[in-house]
N, C-alpha and C positions, 0 to 999 in steps of 0.2 A: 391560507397563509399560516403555518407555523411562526412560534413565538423563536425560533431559535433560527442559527443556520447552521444547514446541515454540513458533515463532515465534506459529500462529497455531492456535486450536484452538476451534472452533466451539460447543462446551458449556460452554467457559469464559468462551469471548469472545461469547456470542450472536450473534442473526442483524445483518447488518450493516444499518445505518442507510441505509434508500431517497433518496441525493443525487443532485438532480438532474442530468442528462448534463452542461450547460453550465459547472457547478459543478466537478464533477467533472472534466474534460477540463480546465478555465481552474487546478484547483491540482495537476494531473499534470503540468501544464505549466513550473508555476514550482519544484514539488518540482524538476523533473528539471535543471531548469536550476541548479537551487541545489545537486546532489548532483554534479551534472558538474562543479564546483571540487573535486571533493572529490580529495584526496590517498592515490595507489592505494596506496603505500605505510603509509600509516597505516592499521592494523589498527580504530582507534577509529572514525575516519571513514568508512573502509569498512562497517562494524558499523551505524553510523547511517546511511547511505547505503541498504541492503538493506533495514531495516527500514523507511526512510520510503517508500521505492516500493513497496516491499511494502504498506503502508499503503494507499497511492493507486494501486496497480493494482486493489487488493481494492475500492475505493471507483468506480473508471472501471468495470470487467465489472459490477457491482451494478447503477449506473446504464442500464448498456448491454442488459441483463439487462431491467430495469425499462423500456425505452424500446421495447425487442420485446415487451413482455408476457409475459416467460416470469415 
């Protein structure tokens, strides 16, 4: 058992919702652009920053995953 929890954990968080590629790539697109303002410096922004790409990279391989048939 870790001291922490973690960002992303599979039996807590279920399996991730099958979004389509186009979907997927068009709001990884706008997250990133919208996290690129973000201020390196600030600890809070940075914090939300990781977590929303993390978010949408989880949601882009999903999709990408689901477009190869795996």
């Amino acid at each position: 058992m870790t001291s922490y929890t973690a960002l992303h954990d599979p039996e807590r968080d279920g399996a991730d919702y099958p979004v389509p590629l186009d979907m997927a790539i068009r709001r990884a697109r706008k997250v990133l652009d919208e996290k690129a303002k973000s201020n390196i410096h600030d600890r809070d922004q940075m914090l939300r920053a990781a977590v929303g790409l993390e978010l949408v990279l989880r949601d882009l391989l999903t999709a990408l995953a689901n477009e190869a048939g795996r």
